[in-house]
Backbone as numpy.savetxt, mean C-alpha at the origin, in Angstrom:
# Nx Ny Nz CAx CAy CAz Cx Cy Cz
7.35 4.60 32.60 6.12 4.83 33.37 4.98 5.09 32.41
4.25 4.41 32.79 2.70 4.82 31.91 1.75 5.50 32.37
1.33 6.67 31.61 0.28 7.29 31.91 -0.81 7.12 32.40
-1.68 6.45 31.84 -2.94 5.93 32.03 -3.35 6.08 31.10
-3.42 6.88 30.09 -4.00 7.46 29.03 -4.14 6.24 27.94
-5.80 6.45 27.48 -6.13 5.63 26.42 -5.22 6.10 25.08
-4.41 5.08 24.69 -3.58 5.68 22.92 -4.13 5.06 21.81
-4.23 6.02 20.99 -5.04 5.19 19.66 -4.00 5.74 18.29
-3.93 4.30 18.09 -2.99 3.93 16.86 -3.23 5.03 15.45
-2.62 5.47 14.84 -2.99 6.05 14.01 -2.57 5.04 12.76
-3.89 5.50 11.83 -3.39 4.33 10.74 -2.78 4.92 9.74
-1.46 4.06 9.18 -0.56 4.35 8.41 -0.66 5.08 7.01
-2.12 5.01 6.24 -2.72 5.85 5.55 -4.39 5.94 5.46
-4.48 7.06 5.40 -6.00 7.79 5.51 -6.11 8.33 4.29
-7.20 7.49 3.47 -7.57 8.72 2.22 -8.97 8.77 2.20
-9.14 9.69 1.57 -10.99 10.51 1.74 -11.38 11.14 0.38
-12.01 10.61 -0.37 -12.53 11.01 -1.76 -10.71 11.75 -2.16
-9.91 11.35 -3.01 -8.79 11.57 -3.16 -8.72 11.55 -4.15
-8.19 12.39 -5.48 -8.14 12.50 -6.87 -6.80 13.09 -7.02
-6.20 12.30 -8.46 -4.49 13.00 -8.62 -4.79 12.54 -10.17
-4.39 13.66 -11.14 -3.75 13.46 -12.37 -2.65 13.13 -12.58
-2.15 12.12 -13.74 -0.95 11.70 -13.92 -0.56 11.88 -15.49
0.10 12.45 -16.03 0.10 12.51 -17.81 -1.11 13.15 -18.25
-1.88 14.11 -17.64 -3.34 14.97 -18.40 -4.12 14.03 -18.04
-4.44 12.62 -17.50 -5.34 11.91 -16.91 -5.25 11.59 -15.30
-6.98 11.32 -15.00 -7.16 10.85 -13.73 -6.61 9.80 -13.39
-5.64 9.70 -13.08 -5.04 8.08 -12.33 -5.74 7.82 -11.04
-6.01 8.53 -10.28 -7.09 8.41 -9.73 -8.16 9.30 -9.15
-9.26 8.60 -8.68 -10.33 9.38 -8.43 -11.45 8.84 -7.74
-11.72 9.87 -6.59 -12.74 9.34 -5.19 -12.27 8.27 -4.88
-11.10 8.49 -4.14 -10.60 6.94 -3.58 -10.24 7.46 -2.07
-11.67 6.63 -1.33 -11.55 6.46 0.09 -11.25 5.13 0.40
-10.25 5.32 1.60 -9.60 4.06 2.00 -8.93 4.24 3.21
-8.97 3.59 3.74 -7.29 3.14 5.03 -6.35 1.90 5.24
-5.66 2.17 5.43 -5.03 0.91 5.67 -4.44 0.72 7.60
-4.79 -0.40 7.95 -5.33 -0.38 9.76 -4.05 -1.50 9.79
-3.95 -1.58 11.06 -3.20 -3.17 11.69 -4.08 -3.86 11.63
-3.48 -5.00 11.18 -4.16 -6.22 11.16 -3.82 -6.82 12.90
-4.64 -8.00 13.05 -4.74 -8.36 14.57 -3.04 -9.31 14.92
-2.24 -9.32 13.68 -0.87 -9.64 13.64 0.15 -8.89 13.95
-0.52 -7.48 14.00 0.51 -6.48 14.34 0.89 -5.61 12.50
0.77 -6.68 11.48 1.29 -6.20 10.56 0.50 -5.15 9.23
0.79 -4.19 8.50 -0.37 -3.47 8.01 0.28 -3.40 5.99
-0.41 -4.17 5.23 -0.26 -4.39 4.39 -1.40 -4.32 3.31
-1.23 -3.79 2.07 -2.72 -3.42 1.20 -1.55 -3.65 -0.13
-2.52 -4.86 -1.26 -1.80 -5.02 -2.25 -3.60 -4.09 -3.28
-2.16 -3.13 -4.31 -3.45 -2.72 -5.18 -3.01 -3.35 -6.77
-3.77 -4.28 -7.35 -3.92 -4.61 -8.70 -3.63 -3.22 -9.77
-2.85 -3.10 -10.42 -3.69 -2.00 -11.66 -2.37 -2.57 -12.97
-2.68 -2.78 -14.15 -1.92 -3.27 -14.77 -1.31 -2.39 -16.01
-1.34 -0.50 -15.33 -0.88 0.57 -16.64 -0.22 1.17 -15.64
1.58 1.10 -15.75 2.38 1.79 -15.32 1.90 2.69 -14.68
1.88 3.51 -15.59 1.53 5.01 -15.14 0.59 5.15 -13.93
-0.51 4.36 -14.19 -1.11 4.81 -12.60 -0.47 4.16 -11.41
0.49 3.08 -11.92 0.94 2.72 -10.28 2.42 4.17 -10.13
2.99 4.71 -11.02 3.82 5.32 -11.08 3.03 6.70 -10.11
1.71 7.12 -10.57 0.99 8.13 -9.61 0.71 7.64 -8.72
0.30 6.16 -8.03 0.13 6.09 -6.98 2.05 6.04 -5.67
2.22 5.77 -6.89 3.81 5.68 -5.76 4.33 7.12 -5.56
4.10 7.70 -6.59 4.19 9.47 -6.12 3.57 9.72 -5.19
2.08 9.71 -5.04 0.98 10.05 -4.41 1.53 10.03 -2.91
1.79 8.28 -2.58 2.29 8.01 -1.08 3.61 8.15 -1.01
3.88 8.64 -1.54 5.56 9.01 -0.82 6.02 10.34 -1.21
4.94 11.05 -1.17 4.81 12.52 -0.94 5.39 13.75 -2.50
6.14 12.65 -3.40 6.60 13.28 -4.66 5.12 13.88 -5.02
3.88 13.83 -5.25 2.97 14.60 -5.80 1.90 14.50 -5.10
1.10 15.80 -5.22 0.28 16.54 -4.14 -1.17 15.87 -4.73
-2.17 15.37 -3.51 -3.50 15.49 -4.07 -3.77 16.39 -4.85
-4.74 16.32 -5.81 -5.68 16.96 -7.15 -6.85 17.65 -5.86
-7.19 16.57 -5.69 -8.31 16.90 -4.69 -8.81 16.14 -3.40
-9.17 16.35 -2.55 -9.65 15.63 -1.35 -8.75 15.20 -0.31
-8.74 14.33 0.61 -8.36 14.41 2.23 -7.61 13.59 2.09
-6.05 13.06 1.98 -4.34 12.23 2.47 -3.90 12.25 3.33
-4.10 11.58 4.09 -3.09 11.80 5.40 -2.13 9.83 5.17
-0.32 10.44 5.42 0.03 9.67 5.73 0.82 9.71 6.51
1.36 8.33 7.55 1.92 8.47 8.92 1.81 9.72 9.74
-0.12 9.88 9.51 -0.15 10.71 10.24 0.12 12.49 9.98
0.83 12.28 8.56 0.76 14.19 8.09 0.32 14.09 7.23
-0.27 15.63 6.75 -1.16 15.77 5.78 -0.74 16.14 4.96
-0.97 15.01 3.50 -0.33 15.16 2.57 -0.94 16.08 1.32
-1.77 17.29 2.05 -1.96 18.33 1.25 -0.98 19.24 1.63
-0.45 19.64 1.97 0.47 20.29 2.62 1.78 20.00 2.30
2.62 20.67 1.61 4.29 20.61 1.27 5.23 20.05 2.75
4.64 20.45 4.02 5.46 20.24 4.81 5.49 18.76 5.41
4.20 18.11 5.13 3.79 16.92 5.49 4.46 15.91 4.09
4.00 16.18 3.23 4.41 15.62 2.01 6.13 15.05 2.47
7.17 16.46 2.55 8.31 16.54 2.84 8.30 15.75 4.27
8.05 15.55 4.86 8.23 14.64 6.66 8.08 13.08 5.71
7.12 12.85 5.01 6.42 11.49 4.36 7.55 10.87 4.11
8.38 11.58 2.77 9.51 11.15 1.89 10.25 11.23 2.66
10.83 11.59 3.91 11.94 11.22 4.63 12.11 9.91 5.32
10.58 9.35 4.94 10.18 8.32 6.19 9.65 7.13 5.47
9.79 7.08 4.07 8.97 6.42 2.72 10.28 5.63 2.58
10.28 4.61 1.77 11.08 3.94 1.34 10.29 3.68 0.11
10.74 3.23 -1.65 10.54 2.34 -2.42 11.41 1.82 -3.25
11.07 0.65 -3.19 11.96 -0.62 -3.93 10.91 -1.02 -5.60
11.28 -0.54 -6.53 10.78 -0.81 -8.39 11.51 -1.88 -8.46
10.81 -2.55 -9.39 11.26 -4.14 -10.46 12.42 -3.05 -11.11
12.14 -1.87 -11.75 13.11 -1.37 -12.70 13.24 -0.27 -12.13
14.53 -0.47 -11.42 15.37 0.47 -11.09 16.61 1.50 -11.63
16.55 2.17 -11.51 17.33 3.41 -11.86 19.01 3.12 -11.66
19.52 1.77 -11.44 20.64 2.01 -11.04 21.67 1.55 -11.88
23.00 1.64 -11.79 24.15 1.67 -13.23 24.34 0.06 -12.69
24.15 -0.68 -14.02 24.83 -2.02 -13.74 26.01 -2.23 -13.48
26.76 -1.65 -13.60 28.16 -2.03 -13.01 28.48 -1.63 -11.27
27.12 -0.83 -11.28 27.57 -0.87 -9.48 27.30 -1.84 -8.43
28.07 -1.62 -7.66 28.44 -2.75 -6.61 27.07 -2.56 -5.62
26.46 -4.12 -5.33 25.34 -3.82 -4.50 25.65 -2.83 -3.05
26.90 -3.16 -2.53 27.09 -2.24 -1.24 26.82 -1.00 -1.62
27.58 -0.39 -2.50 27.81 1.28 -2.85 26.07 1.24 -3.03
25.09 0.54 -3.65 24.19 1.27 -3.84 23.38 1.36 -2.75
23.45 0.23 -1.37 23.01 0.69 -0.38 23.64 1.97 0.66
24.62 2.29 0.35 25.19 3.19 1.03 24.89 4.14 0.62
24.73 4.93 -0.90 24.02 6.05 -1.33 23.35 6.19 -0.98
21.97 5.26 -0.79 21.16 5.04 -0.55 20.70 5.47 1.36
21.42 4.95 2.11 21.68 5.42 3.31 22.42 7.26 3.94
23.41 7.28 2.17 24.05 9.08 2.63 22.26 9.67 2.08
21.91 9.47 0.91 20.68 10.39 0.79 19.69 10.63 1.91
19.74 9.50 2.60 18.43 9.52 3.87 18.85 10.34 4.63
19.84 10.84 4.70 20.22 12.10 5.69 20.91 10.91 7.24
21.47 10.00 7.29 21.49 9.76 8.56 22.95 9.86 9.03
23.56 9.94 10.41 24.91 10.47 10.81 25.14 9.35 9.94
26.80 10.12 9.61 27.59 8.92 9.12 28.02 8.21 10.34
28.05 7.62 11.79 28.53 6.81 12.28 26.91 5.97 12.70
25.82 6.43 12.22 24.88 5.48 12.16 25.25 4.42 10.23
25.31 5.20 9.87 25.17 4.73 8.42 25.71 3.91 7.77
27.05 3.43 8.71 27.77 2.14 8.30 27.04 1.02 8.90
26.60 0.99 9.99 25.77 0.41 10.89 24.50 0.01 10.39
23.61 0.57 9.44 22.29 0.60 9.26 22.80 -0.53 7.80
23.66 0.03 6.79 24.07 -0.83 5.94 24.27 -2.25 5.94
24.98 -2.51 7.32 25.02 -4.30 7.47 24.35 -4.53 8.30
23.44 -4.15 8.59 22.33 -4.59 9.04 21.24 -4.89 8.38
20.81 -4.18 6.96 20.00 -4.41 5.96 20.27 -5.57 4.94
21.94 -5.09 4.79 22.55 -6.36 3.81 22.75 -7.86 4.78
22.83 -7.52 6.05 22.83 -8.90 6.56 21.68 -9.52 6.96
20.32 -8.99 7.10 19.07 -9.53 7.12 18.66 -9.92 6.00
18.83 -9.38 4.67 18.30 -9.83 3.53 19.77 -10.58 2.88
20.21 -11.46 3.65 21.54 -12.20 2.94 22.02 -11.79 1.99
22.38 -10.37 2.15 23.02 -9.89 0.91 24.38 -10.09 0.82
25.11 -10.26 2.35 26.25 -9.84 2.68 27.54 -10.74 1.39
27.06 -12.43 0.97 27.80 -13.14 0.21 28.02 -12.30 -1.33
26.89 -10.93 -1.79 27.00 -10.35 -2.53 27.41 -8.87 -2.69
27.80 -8.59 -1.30 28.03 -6.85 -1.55 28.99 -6.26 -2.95
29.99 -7.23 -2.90 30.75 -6.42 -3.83 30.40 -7.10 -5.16
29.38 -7.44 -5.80 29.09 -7.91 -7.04 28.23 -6.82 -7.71
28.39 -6.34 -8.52 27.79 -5.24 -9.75 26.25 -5.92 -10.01
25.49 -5.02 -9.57 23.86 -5.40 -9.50 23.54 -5.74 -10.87
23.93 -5.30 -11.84 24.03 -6.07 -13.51 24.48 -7.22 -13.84
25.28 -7.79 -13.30 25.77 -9.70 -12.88 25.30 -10.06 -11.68
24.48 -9.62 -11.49 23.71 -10.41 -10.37 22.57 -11.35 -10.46
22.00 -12.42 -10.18 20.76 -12.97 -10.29 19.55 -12.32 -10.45
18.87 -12.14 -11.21 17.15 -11.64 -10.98 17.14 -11.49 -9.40
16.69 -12.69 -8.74 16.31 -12.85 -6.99 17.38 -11.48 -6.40
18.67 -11.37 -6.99 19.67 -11.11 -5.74 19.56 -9.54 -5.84
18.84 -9.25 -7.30 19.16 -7.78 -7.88 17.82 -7.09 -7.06
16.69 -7.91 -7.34 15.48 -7.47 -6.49 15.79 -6.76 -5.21
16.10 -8.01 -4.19 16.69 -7.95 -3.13 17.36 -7.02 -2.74
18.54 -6.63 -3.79 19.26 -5.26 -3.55 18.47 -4.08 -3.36
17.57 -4.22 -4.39 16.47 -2.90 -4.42 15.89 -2.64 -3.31
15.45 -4.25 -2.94 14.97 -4.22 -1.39 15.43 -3.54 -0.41
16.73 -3.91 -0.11 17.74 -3.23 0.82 17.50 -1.65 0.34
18.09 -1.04 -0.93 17.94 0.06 -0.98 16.66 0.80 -0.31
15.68 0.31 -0.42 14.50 0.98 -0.04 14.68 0.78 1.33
15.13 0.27 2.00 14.94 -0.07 3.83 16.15 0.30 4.39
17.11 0.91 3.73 18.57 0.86 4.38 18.12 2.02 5.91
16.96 3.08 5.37 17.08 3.90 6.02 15.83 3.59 7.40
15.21 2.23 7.16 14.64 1.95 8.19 12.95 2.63 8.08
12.47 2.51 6.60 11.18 3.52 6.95 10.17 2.82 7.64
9.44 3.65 8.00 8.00 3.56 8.35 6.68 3.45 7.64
6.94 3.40 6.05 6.27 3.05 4.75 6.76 2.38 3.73
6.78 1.00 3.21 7.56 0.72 2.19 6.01 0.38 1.00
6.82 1.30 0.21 5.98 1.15 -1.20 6.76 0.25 -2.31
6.12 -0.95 -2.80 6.54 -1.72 -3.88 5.80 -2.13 -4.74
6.84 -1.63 -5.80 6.19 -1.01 -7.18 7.07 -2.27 -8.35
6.15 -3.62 -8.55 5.87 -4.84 -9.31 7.03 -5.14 -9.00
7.60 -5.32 -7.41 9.05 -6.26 -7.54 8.68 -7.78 -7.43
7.66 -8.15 -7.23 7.04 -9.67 -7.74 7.38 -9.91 -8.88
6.77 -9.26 -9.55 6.14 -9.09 -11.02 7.41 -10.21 -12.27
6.82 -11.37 -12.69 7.60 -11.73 -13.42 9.39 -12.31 -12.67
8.81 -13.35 -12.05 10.03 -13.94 -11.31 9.21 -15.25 -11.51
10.19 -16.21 -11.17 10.26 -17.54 -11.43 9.50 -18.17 -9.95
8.71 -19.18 -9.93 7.78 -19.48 -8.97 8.62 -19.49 -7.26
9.57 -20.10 -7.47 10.33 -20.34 -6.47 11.21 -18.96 -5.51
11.70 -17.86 -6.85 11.90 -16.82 -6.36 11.15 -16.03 -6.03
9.71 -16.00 -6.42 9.03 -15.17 -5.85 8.50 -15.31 -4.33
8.53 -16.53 -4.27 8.01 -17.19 -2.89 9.44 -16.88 -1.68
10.53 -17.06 -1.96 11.61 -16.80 -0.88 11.34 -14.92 -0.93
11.10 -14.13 -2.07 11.24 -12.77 -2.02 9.62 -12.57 -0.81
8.76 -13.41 -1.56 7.49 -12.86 -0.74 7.68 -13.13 0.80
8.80 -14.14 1.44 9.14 -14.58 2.35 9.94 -12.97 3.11
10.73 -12.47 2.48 11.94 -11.47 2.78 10.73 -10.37 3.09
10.14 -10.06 2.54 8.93 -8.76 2.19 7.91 -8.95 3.80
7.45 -10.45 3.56 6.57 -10.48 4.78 7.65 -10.51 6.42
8.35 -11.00 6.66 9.60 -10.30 7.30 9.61 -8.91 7.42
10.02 -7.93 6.69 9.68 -6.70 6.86 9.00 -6.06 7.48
7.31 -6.70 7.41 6.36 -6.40 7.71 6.41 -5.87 8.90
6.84 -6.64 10.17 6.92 -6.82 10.95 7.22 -4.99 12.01
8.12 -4.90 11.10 8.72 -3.58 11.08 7.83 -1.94 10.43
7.22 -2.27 9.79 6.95 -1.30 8.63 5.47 -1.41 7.95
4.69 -0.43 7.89 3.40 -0.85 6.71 4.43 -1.10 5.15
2.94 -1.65 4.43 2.98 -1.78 3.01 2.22 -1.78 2.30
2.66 -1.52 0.86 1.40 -1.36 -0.09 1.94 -1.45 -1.26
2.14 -2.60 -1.67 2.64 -3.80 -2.65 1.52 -3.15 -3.80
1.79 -2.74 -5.20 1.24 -2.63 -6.62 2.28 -3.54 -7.69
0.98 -4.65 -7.96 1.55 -5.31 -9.11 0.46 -5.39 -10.19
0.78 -6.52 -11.35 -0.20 -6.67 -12.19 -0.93 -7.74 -11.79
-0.95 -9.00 -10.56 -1.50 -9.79 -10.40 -2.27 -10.00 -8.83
-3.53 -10.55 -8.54 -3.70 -10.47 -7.68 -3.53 -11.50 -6.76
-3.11 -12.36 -6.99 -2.24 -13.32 -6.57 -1.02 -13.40 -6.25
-0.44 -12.71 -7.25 0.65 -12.80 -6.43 1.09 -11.72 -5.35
-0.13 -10.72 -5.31 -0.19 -9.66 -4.54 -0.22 -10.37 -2.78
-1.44 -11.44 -3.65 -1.64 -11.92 -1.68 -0.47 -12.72 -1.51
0.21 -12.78 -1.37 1.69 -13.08 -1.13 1.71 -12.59 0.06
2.22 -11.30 0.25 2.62 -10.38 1.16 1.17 -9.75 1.57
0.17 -9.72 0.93 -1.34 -8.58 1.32 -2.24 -9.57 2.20
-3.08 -8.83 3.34 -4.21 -9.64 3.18 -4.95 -9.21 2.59
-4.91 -8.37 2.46 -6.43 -7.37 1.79 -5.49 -6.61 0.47
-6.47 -7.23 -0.86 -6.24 -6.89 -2.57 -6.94 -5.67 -3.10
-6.99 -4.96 -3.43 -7.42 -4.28 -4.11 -7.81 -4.14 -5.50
-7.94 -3.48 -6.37 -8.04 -3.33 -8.15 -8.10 -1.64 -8.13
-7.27 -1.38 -8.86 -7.37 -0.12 -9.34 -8.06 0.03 -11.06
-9.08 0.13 -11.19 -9.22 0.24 -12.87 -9.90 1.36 -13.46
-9.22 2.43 -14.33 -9.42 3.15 -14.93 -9.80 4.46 -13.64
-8.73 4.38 -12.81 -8.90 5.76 -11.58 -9.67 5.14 -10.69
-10.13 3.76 -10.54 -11.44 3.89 -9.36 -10.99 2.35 -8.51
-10.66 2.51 -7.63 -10.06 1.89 -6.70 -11.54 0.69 -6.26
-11.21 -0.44 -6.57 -12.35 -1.38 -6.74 -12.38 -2.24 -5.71
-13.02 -2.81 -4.24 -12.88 -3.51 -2.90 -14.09 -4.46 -3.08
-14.01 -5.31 -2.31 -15.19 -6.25 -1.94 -15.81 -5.86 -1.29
-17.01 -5.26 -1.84 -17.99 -4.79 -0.18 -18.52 -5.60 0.76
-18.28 -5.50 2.23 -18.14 -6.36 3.25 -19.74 -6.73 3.12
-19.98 -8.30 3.25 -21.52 -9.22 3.56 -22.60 -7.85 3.91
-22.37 -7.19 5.17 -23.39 -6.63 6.35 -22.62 -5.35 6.31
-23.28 -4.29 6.13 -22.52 -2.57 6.80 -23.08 -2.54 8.22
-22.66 -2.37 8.86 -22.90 -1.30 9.93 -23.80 -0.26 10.22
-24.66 0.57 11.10 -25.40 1.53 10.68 -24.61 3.11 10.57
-23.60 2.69 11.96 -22.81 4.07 11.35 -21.30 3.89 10.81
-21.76 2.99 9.47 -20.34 2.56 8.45 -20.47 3.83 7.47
-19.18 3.95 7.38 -18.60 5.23 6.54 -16.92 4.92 5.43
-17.03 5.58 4.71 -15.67 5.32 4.36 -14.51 5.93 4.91
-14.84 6.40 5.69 -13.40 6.83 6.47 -12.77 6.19 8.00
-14.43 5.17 8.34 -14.01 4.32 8.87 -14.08 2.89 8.99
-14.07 2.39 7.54 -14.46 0.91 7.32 -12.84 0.72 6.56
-11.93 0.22 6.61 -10.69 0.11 6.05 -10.85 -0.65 4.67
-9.91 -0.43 4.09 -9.77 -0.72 2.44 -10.96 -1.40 1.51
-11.99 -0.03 1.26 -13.63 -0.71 0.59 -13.50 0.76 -0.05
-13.81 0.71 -1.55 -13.41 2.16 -2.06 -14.65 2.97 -2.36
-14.22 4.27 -2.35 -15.90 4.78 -2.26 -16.49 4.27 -3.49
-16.43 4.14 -4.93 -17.04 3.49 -5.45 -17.78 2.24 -5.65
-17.30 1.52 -4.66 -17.76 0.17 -4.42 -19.19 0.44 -3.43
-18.48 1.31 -2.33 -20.26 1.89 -1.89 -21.53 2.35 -2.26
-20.75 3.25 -3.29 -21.92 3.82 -4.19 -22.89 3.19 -4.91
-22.27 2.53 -5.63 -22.73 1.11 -5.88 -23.31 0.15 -5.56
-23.23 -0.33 -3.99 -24.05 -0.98 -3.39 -25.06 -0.51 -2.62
-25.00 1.47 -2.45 -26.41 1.69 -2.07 -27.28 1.91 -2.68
-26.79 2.14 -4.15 -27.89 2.20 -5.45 -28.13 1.29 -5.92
-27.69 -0.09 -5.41 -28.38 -1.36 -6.03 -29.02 -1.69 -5.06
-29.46 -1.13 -3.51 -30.01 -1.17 -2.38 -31.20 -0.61 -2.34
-30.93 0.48 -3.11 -32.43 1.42 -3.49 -32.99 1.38 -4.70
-32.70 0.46 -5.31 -33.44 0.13 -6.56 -34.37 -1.06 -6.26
-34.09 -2.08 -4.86 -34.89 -3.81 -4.71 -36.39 -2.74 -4.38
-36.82 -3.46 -4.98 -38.34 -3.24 -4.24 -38.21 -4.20 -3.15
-39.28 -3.61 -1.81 -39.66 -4.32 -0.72 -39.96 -5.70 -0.78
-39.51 -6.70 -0.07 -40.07 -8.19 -0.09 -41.50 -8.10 0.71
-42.24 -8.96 0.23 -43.91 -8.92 1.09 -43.80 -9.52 2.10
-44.75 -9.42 3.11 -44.49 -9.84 4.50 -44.75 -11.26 4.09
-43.85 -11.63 5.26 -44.15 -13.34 4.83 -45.39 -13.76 6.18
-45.87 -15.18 5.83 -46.81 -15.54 6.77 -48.34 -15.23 6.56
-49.50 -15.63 6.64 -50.94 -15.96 5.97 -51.58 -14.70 5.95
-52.02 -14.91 4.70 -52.32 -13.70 4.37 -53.84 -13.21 5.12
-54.23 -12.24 5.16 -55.34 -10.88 6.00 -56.53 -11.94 5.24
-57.80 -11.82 6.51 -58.87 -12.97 5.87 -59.89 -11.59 5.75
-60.66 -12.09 4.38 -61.33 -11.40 3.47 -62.47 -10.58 4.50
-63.09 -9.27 3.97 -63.59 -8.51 4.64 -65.07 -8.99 4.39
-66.20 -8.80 5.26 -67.56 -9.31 5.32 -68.30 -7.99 4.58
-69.17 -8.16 3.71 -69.81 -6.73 3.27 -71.09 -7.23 4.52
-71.44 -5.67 4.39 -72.59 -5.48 5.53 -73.94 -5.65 4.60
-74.98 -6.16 5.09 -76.48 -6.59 4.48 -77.13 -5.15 4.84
């Protein structure tokens, strides 16, 4: 039964002048943004930045491992200034790295199944959620092969699964493009946009191309300052908290190159000369 009640979507992340140190530096700083549904249903933001480390703080950042420095986070909806929101985030986060943490000799199943006991879910969901991940991402011809003899494509993939076994509601991917062979990247960007369907995203690689793969909307992260195309025309009451993925620096920027034009002269014939009086 339906209410009647107007519902409004909440978007999958909200940031508002947002600053985080990573290693004694700003990885980032004043970074307003959102990421909205697209009119596909699907909600995806690829960010460029090509120094580990800041995509390493931004993957902390959204999946609740480390707390804003400064300013306004909200993701899926909790606030990720707050330990308790942070903690709800990471239960509900998934991420899949190019370089993963896992022992080559283990068997792709076992690592989705860890992967599924850590998420906390019953064990009579958890066998269930497993071939269901490995059988959407055709893993199933590989479960019992050691992710270290596995193909580049198949090892990715695994990672893939690992990050989704538990079904999140955020998947963060951190350069699993990055450096694959033309053909594999295109069936992976295939598996990823699939996902979508299910889940936001927010794909960080070193290229922006191969970002739009899976993104519609690219980003650049360089040197802490989150870099957007500022849209043709603003709005009169456009803001960064409600214009989606345009970073506050990119604004700043275009209202101080706004208030620097001098006025254009009126166009059309010019005022006819004044008569002196005799």
């Amino acid at each position: 039964m339906e209410s009647g009640h107007a519902t409004t979507a909440i978007a999958p992340v909200l940031s508002a002048g947002v600053g985080v140190r990573y290693d004694s530096r700003w990885a980032l700083r004043m970074a307003s943004f959102r990421l909205d549904q697209s009119d596909l249903g699907s909600a995806a933001l690829g960010i460029v930045t090509p120094r580990s480390a800041a995509a390493s703080a931004m993957i902390g950042l959204l999946s609740g491992r480390i707390a804003p420095g400064y300013g306004r986070l909200r993701v899926l909806g909790y606030d990720m200034n707050r330990a308790a929101g942070r903690a709800a985030v990471s239960r509900q986060a998934g991420t899949a790295s190019r370089t993963g943490r896992s022992v080559p000799a283990s068997r792709i199943r076992s690592l989705v199944e860890r992967a599924a006991r850590r998420s906390g879910q019953p064990g009579s969901d958890r066998h269930l959620l497993v071939a269901a991940i490995l059988d959407r991402l055709a893993l199933m011809p590989w479960a019992e092969v050691p992710i270290g003899s596995a193909p580049e494509l198949i090892a990715r993939k695994a990672r893939l699964a690992v990050a989704c076994v538990h079904q999140p509601k955020l998947l963060l991917i951190d350069g699993l493009l990055d450096h694959l062979q033309p053909l594999d990247r295109t069936v992976l960007a295939d598996v990823i946009r699939d996902l979508e369907r299910d889940t936001a995203v927010i794909a960080l690689g070193g290229d922006a191309d191969t970002l739009a793969l899976i993104c519609e909307q690219v980003v650049t992260l360089s040197d802490g300052i989150l870099i957007g195309n500022r849209p043709s025309s603003l709005p009169p009451a456009w803001s960064p908290a409600t214009q989606p993925l345009h970073a506050l620096s990119a604004v700043r920027l275009a209202s101080s190159r706004t208030a620097a034009q001098p006025r254009a002269p009126r166009q059309g014939r010019p005022p006819p000369p004044r008569r002196r009086r005799r």
